[in-house]
C-alpha distance (Angstrom), angle and dihedral (degrees) to the residues before:
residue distance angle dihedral
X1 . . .
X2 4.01 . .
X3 3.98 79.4 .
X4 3.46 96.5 60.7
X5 3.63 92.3 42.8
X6 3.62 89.1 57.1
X7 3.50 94.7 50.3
X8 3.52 92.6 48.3
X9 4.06 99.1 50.9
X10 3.97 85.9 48.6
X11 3.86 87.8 54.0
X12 3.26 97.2 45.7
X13 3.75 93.2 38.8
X14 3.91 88.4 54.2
X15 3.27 95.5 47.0
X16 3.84 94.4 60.5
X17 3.69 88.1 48.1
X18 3.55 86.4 58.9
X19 3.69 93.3 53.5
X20 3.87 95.5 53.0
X21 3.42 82.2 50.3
X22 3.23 110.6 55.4
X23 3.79 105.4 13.6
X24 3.69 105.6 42.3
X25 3.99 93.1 42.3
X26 3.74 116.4 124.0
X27 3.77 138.9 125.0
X28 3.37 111.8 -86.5
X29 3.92 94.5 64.7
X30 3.59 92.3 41.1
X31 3.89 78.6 67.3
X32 3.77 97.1 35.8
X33 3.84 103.9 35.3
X34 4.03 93.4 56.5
X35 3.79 85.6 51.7
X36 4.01 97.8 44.7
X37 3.69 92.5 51.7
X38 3.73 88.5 56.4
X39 4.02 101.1 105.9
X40 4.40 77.0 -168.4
X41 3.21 81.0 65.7
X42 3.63 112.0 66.8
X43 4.08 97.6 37.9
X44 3.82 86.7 102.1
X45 3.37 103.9 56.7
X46 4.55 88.2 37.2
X47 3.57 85.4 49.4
X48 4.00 98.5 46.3
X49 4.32 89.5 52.2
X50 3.51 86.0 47.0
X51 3.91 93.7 46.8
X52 4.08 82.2 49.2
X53 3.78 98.6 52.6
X54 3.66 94.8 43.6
X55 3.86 91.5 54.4
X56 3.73 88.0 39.3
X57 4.15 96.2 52.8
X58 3.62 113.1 -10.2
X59 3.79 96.9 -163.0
X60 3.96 86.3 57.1
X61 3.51 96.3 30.0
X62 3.90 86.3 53.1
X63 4.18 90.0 40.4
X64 4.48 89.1 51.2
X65 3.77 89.6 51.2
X66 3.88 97.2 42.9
X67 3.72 92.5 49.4
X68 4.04 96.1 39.0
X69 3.84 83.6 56.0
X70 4.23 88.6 50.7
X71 3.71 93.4 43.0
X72 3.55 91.9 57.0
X73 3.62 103.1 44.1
X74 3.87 83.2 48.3
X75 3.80 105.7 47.5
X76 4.38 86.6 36.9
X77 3.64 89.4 47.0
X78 4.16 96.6 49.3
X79 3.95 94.6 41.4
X80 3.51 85.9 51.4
X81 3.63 90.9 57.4
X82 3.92 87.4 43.8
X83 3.71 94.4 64.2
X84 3.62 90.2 50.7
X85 3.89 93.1 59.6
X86 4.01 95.7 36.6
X87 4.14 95.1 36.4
X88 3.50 89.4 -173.9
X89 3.90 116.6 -175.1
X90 3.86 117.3 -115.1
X91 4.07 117.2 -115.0
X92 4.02 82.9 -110.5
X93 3.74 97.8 55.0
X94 4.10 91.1 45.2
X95 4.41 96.5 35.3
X96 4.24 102.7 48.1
X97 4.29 81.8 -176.0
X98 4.35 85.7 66.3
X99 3.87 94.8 120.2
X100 4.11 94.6 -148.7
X101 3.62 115.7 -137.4
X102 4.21 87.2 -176.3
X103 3.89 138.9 32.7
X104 3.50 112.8 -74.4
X105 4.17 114.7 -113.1
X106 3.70 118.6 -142.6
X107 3.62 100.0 -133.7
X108 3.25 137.2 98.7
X109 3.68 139.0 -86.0
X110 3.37 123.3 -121.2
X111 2.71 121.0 84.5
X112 3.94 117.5 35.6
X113 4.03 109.9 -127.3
X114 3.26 97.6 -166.0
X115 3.60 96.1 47.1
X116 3.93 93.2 49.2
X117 3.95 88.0 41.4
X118 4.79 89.3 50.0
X119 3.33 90.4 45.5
X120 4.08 101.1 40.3
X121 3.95 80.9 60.8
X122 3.33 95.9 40.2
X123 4.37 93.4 59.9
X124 3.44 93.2 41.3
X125 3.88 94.1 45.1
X126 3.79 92.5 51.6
X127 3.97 89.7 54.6
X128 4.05 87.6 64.1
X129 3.84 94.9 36.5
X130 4.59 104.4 22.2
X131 3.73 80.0 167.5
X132 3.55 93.5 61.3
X133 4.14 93.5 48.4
X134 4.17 93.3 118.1
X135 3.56 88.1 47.8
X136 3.38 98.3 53.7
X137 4.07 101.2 41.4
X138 3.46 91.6 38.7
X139 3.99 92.1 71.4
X140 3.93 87.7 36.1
X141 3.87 89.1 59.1
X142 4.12 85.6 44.9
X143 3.74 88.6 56.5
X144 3.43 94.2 41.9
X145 4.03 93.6 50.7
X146 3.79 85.6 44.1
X147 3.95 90.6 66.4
X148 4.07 87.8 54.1
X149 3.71 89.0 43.3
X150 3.50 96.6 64.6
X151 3.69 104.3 34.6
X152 3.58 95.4 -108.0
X153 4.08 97.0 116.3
X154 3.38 136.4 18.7
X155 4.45 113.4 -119.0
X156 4.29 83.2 -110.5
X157 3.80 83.7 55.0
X158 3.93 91.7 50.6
X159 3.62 94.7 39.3
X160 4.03 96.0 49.6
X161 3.82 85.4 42.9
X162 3.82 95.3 53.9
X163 3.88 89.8 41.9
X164 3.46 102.0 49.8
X165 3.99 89.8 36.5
X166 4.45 88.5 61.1
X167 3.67 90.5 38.7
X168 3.73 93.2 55.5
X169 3.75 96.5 41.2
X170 3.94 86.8 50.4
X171 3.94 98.4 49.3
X172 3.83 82.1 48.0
X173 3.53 95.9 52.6
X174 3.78 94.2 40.9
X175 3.94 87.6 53.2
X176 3.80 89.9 44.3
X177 3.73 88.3 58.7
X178 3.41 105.4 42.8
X179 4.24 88.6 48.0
X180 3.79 91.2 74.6
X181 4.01 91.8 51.1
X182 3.52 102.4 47.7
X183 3.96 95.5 43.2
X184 4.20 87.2 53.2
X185 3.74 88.4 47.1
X186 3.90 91.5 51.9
X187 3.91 80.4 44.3
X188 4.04 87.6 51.1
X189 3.75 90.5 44.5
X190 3.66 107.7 53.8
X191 3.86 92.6 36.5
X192 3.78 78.9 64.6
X193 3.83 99.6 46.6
X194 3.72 93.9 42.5
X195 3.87 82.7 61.1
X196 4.43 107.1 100.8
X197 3.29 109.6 -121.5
C-alpha cells in the first residue's frame, strides 16, 4: 500500500513537472527564471531591509541580521543533510530530453535548497515586518517555481523544501523566544532560594 502510494505521488509529481515544462515554457521566463533563481541576486534588496532596520532600531536591527544569518546556516546545513539520506535523482539525470537552460549541479534532489533557504527567510522576515508577509512569500514561491522551471527540481522537491524550510525557521524562532523566559525565571528562582530563611 505505502508502495503504491509512492509510486503514485512520483507519477503525479512528474507529471506536473512535465506540464511546467512543456506547457508553461515561453520567453520571458527563460529570461526571468535564470535570474530569479540567482540567490546573488537578491543580496541587494536583503541587505537594503537589513540596512533599514538597523538604522531604524539597532538592537533589533542587529537581533534580524544575527538570526537571518543562523537561520540560514541552519535550514542550508539540515537540507543538505536531507539530500544525503533521500539522494533523489534530478529531473535532468532521469529525463535525457530536459533542454537545460543552466549548469547542471551534482547533488541530489530532494529536498530543494533553495526553496528551504527563500522560504526560511521569508518566515522569519514576516515575524519583523507581518505586514510585509505577501511580499516576502511571494518571491519565495518565485524561487521555488524557478527550480521547476528549469529542470533542476522536481515540484515535491520544492514543496518539501519550502515546508521543511518554514517549519525550521518557526521551531527556531519559537525556541529563540522562549530562551529569554526560561533563563530570567532560573534568574527569578535562585535569587529566591539564595534568600536565608
Amino acid at each position: 500500500m505505502i508502495e503504491w502510494l509512492l509510486q503514485t505521488l512520483d507519477a503525479y509529481d512528474k507529471t506536473l513537472f512535465s506540464f511546467v515544462r512543456t506547457s508553461l515554457r515561453n520567453p520571458l521566463c527563460d529570461f526571468l527564471m535564470p535570474l530569479a533563481t540567482d540567490k546573488w541576486n537578491w543580496l541587494l534588496p536583503v541587505l537594503g531591509l537589513f540596512v533599514y532596520s538597523f538604522v531604524k532600531n539597532k538592537t533589533r536591527g542587529g537581533l534580524q541580521i544575527l538570526s537571518s544569518v543562523l537561520v540560514i546556516i541552519l535550514v542550508d546545513a539540515s537540507a543538505t543533510a536531507l539530500k544525503g539520506e533521500a539522494l533523489r535523482l534530478r529531473p535532468q539525470q532521469e529525463i535525457s530530453q530536459i533542454g537545460m537552460l543552466m549548469q547542471r549541479p551534482a547533488s541530489s534532489s530532494f529536498p530543494s535548497n533553495h526553496a528551504a533557504n527563500s522560504f526560511a527567510l521569508a518566515t522569519l522576515l514576516t515575524i519583523y515586518y507581518p505586514k510585509m508577509a505577501g511580499v516576502f512569500f511571494a518571491a519565495a514561491a518565485l524561487v521555488g517555481f524557478s527550480r521547476i522551471y528549469l529542470g533542476e527540481h522536481y515540484p515535491l522537491d520544492v514543496l518539501a523544501g519550502a515546508l521543511f524550510g518554514t517549519s525550521l525557521t518557526l521551531a527556531f524562532a519559537m525556541l529563540a523566544r522562549a530562551l529569554p523566559l526560561r533563563w530570567r525565571e532560573f534568574v527569578r528562582q535562585s535569587k529566591t532560594n539564595s534568600v536565608p530563611h
